[in-house]
C-alpha positions in Angstrom: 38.1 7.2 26.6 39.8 7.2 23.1 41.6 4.8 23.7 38.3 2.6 24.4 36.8 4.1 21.2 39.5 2.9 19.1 39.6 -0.4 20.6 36.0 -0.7 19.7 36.5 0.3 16.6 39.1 -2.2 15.9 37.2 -4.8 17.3 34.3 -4.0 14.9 37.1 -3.5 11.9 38.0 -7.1 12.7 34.3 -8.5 12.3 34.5 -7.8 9.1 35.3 -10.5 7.4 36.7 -10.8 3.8 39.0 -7.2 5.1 42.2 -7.7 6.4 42.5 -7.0 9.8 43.4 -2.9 10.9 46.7 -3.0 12.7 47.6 -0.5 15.4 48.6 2.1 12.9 46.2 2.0 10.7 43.0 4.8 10.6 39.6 3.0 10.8 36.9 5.1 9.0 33.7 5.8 11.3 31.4 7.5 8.0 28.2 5.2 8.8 26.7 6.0 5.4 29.9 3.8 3.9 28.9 2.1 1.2 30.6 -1.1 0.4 31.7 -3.3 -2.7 29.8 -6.5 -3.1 33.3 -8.0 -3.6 34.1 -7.3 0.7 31.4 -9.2 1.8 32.3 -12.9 2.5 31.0 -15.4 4.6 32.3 -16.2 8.4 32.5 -19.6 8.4 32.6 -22.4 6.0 30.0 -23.0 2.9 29.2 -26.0 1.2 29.0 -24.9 -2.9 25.1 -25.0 -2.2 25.0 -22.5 0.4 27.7 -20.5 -0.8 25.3 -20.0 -3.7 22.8 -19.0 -1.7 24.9 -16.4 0.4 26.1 -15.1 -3.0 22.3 -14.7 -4.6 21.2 -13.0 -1.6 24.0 -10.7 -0.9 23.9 -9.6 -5.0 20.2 -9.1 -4.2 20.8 -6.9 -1.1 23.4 -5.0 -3.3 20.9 -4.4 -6.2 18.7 -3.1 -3.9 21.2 -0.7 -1.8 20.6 -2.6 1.2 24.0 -4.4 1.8 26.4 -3.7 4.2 29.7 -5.6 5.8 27.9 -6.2 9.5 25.6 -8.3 7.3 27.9 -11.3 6.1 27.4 -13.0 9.8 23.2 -12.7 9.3 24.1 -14.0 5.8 25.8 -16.6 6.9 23.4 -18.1 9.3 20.8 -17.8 6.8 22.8 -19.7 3.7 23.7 -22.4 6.4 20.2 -22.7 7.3 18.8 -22.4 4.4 20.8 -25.6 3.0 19.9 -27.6 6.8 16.3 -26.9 6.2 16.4 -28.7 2.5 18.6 -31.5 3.5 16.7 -32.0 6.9 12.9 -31.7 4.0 13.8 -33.9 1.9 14.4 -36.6 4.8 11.0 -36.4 5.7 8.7 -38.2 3.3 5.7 -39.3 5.7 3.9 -38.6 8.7 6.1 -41.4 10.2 8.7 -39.2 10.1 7.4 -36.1 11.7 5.6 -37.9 14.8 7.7 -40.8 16.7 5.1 -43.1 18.5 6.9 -45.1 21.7 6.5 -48.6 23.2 4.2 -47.3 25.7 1.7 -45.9 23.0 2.6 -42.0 23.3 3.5 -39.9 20.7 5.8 -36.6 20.3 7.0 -34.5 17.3 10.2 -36.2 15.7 13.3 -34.8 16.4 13.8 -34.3 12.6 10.7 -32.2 12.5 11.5 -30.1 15.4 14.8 -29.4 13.9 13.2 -28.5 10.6 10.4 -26.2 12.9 13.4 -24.2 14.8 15.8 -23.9 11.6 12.7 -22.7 9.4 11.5 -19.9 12.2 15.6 -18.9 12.1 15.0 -18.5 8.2 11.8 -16.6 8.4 13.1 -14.4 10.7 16.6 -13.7 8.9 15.1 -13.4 5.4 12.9 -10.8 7.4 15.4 -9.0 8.7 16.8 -8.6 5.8 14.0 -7.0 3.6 13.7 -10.5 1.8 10.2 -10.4 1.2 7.9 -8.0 -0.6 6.1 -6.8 2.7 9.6 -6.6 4.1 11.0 -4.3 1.7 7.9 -2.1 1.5 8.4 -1.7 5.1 12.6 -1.4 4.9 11.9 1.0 1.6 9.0 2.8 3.5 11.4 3.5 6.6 14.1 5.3 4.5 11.7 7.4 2.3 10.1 8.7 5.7 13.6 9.1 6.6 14.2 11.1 4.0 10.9 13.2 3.8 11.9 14.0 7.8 15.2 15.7 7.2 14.1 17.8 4.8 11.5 19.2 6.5 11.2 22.4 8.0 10.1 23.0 11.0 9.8 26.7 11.6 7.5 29.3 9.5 5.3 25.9 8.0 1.8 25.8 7.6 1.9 24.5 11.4 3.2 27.6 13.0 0.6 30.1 11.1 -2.0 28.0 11.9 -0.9 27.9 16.1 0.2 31.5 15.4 
């Protein structure tokens, strides 16, 4: 069973990208409350310069706040490639020509540039909300921890609770 453990492990070590991959010999830390350097995330794939600007504002955001870790270079990634798809795929679409095609026959459907914008914005939203990327988003993430927090330290013996059902 350790041995599947480890594997795991490894496995996870290697999803990390911008760290070298753990060899066989190597320990792999388990501590969940690691903290990282801004410097180990990177992204896991290719970036144009536009949206490897992007990756980099929002990962030095998430690291101002406290909230970045490794695991999130691959939600960072899809989000900076997305984010530069949705401007290119916005800035084609000038007209309501563009969002609704209009065949021989007289019916009409949604473009195929609109529904890519549609599916690629919902994939944004929902990424930047993962994230904490709004202000209702952080309240919430921020709002988590501190009740979190207030939890654990918390006694639950010999409080106002137990005289009172005493």
């Amino acid at each position: 069973m350790a041995d599947k453990t480890d594997e795991r492990l490894r496995a996870l070590q290697a999803l990390e990208v911008g760290r070298r991959q753990a060899t066989k010999d190597e320990e792999i830390s388990t501590n969940d409350s690691h903290k990282i350097a801004r410097g180990e995330i990177r992204p896991i794939a290719d970036l144009t310069p536009e949206a490897r600007a992007y990756f980099d504002a929002i990962a030095d955001f998430l690291d101002a706040k406290g909230l970045l870790e490794v695991v999130d270079s691959l939600a960072l990634t899809i989000l900076a490639k997305n984010l530069t798809l949705w401007i290119s795929i916005s800035n084609q679409i000038e007209g309501v020509e563009d969002v609704i095609q209009t065949f021989e026959n007289g019916s009409s459907n949604i473009s195929g540039l609109q529904t890519a914008k549609d599916r690629i914005e919902a994939s944004v939203l929902k990424l930047s909300s993962r994230l904490g990327l709004s202000p209702l988003d952080r309240a919430k993430l921020f709002g988590a921890a501190t009740a979190a927090a207030s939890a654990n330290s918390k006694q639950s013996e010999g409080d106002d609770l137990d005289e009172f059902l005493g």
